[in-house]
C-alpha positions in Angstrom: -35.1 -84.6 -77.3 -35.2 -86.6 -73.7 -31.8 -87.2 -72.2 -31.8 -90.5 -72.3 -32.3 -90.1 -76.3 -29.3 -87.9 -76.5 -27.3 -90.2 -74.3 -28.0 -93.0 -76.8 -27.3 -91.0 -80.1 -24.3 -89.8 -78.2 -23.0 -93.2 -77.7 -23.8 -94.3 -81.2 -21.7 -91.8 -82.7 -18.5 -92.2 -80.2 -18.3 -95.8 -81.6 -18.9 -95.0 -85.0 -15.7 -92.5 -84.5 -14.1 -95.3 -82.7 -14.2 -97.7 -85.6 -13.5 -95.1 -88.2 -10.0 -93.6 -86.9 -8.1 -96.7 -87.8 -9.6 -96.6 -90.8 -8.6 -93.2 -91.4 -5.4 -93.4 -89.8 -4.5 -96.3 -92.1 -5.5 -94.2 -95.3 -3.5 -91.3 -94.5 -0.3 -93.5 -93.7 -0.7 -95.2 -97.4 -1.5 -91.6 -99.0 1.2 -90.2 -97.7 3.8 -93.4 -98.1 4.2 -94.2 -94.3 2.7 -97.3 -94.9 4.0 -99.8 -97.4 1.6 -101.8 -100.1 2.3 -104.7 -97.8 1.5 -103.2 -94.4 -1.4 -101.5 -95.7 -3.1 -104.6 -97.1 -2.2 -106.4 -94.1 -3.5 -104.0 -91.7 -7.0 -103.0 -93.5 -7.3 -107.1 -93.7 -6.6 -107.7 -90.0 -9.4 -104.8 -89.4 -11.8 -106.0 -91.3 -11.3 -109.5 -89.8 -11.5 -108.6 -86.3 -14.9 -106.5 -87.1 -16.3 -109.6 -88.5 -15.4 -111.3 -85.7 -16.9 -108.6 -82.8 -20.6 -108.4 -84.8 -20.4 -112.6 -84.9 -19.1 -112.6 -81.1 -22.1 -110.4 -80.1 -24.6 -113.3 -79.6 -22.6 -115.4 -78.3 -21.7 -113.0 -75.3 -25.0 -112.2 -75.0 -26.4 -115.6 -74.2 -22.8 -115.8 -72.1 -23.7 -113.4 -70.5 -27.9 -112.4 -71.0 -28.3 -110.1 -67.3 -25.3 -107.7 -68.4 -25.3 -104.3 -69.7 -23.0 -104.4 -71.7 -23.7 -107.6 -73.3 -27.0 -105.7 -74.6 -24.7 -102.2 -75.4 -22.9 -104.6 -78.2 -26.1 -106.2 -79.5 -28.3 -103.0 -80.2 -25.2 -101.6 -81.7 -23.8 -104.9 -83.9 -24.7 -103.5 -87.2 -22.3 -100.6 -86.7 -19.2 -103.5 -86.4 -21.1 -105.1 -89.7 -20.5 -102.4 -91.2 -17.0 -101.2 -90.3 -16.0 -104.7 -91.2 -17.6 -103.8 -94.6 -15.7 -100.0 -94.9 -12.0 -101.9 -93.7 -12.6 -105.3 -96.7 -13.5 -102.2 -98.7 -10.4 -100.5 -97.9 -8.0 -103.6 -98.5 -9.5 -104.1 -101.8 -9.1 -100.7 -102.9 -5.7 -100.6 -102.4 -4.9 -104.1 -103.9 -6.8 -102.8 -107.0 -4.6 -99.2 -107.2 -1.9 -101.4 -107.0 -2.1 -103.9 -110.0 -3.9 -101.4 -112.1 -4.3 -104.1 -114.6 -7.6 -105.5 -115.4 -6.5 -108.8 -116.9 -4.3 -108.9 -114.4 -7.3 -108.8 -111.8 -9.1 -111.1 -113.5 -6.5 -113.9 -113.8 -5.7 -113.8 -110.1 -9.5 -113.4 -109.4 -9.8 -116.9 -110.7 -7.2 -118.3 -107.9 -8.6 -119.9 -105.2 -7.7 -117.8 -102.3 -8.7 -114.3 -104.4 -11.9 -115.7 -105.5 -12.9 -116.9 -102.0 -11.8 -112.8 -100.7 -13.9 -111.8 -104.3 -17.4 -113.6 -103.1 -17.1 -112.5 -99.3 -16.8 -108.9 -100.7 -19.5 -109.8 -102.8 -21.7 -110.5 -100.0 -20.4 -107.8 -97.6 -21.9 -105.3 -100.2 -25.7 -105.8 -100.1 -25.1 -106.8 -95.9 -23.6 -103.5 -95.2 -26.2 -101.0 -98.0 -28.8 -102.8 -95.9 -27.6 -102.3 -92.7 -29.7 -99.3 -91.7 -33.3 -98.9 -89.8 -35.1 -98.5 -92.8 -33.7 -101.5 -94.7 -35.1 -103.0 -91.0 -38.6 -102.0 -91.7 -39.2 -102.1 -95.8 -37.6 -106.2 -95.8 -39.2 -107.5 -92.7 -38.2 -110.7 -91.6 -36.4 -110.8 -95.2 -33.6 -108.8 -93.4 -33.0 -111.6 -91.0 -32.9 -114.0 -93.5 -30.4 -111.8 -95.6 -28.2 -110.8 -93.0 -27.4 -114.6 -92.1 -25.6 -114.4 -95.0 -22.5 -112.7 -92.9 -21.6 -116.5 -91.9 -21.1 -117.2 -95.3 -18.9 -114.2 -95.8 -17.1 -115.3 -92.7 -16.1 -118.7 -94.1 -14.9 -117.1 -97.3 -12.9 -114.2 -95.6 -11.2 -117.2 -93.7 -10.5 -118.8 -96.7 -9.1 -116.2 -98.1 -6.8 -115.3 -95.3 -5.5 -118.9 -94.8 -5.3 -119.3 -98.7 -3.4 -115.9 -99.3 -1.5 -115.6 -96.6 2.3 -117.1 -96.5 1.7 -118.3 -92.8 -1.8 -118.7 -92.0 -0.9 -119.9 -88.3 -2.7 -116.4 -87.2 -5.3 -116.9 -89.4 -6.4 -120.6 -87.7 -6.0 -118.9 -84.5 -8.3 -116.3 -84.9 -10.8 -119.3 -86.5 -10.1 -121.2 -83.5 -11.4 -118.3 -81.4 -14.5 -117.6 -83.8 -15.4 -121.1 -84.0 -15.3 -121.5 -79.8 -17.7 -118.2 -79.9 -20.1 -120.1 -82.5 -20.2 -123.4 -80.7 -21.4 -120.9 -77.4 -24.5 -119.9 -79.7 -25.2 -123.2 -81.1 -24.9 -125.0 -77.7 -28.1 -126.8 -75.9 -31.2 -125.2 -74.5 -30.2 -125.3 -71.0 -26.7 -123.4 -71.4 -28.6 -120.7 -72.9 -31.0 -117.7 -71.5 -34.7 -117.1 -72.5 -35.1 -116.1 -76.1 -36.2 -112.6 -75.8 -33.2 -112.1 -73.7 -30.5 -113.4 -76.2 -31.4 -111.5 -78.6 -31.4 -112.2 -82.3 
């Protein structure tokens, strides 16, 4: 294996680690009752937002920023915050489930309009992040693009959820605010952005 190989499995694996220790760290404080219900579904919930929100940033920075290093660092490794945004909405709906322990209990709230939005972005999250691998890459093709552009949808819907759930969602318009500048970046005119095969996808 060449060094430059190792270097890049190397760095691969430190973030990986990075984005798992919260995740971790967050499910030992609930297992062992240093964390509260309350703090333990707000916490996995801001994690899984602000995941969501580095993998969507990614392209926008890019074309920010299309010469830089590190602007091509993020984009080669975007899936792995796809997918830790995927293990923390896992997470938060694990423990809200534990909690109510009540299936028709669930299912009533499921039908509320802030769970249900939270219910179809998991929904989505779920084929996203099982696909989120090299070899999903090559057995779907250009399918894979057009699959993964579902994570916008989820966006919207986690959003929804937050501002719908939440009993201030001033943080929650904030953090759209932000999302939404980032967006506008990728969506602006030709001339503010780089050559194509330097944005990436």
């Amino acid at each position: 294996m060449s060094s430059r190989v190792a270097n890049a499995l190397g760095s691969y694996r430190l973030l990986a680690a990075l984005l798992a220790l919260p995740w971790a760290w967050l499910a030992f404080g609930h297992l062992t009752g240093r964390l509260f219900y309350g703090e333990m579904v707000h916490a996995s919930g801001d994690w899984a937002i602000w995941c969501l929100m580095a993998a969507l940033a990614v392209t926008p920075l890019r074309r920010l920023f299309p010469r830089q290093a590190w602007t091509a660092w993020l984009l080669s490794r975007r899936r792995y915050l796809g997918v830790a945004a995927f293990a923390y909405a896992f997470l938060h709906a694990a423990v809200y489930l534990l909690r109510q322990a009540d299936l028709p209990r669930i299912l009533a709230e499921a039908l509320e309009a802030g769970m249900l939005a939270g219910w179809l972005a998991f929904a989505i999250f779920v084929p996203l992040a099982l696909t989120s691998n090299d070899s999903s890459v090559r057995r779907l093709g250009r399918s894979w693009k057009r699959l993964h552009r579902a994570v916008y949808a989820a966006a919207v819907l986690s959003f929804a959820h937050w501002i719908l759930t939440a009993f201030d969602p001033t943080v929650a318009y904030a953090h759209l605010a932000v999302l939404a500048a980032l967006e506008l970046v990728r969506l602006a005119p030709w001339p503010l952005r780089p050559r194509q095969d330097s944005a990436g996808a």
